[in-house]
C-alpha positions in Angstrom: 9.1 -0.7 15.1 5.7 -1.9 15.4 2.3 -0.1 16.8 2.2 -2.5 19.7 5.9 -2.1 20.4 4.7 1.8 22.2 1.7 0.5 23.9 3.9 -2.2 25.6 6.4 0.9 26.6 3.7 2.7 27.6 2.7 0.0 30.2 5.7 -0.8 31.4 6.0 -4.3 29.4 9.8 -2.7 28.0 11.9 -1.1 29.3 14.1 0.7 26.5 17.1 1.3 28.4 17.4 -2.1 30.9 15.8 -4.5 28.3 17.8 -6.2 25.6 16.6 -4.7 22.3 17.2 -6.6 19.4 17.3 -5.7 15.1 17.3 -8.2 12.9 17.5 -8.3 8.8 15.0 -10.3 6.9 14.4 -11.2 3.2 12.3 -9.8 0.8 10.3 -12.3 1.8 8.8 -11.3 5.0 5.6 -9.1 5.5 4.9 -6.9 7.8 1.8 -6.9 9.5 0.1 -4.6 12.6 -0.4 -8.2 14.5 3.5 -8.2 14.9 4.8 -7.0 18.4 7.2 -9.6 19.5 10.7 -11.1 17.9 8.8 -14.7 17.7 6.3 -13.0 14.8 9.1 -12.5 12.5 9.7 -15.3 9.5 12.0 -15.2 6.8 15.6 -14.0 9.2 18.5 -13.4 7.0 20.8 -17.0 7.4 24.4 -16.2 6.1 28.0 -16.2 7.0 28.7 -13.4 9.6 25.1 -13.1 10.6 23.9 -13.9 13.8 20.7 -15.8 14.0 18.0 -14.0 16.5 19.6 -10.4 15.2 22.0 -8.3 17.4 21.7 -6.6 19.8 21.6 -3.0 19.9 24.3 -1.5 21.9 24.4 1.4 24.6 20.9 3.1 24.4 19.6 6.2 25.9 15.5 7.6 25.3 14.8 11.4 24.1 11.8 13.2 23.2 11.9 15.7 20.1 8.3 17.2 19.4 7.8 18.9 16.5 4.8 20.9 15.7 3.5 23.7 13.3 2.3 26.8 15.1 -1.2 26.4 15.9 -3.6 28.9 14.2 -7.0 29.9 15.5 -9.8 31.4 13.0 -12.5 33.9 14.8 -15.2 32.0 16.3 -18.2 32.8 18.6 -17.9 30.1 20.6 -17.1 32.4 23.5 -17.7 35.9 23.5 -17.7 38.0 26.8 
């Protein structure tokens, strides 16, 4: 996944769940880059016998949120004293 592919998410540009999601193998060939967010910016697919050109999509897909943090530690400070 890309950078821009959560901004579009975020804005409601894809929709993880209703929208087809495509992966898609490339060669050793192909570099990434930031400026990527859509299929059309990828070069250099895989061609070969049993691989389907434009990638596959992926199948039943459901969203979840982990978050995982480090407890949060506070020195003494005198930014606030009462």
């Amino acid at each position: 996944l890309y950078p821009k592919v959560y901004l579009a998410a975020f804005n409601a540009e894809i929709d993880w769940v209703a929208d087809t999601i495509r992966c898609a193998l490339t060669t050793s060939s192909y570099t990434v880059s930031d400026a990527h967010d859509y299929f059309d910016d990828i070069t250099n697919e895989v061609v070969g016998t049993g691989y389907v050109a434009d990638g596959e999509a992926l199948g039943t897909k459901t969203a979840t949120f982990t978050d995982d943090a480090s407890a949060t530690a506070w020195v003494a400070s005198t930014a606030y004293v009462v």
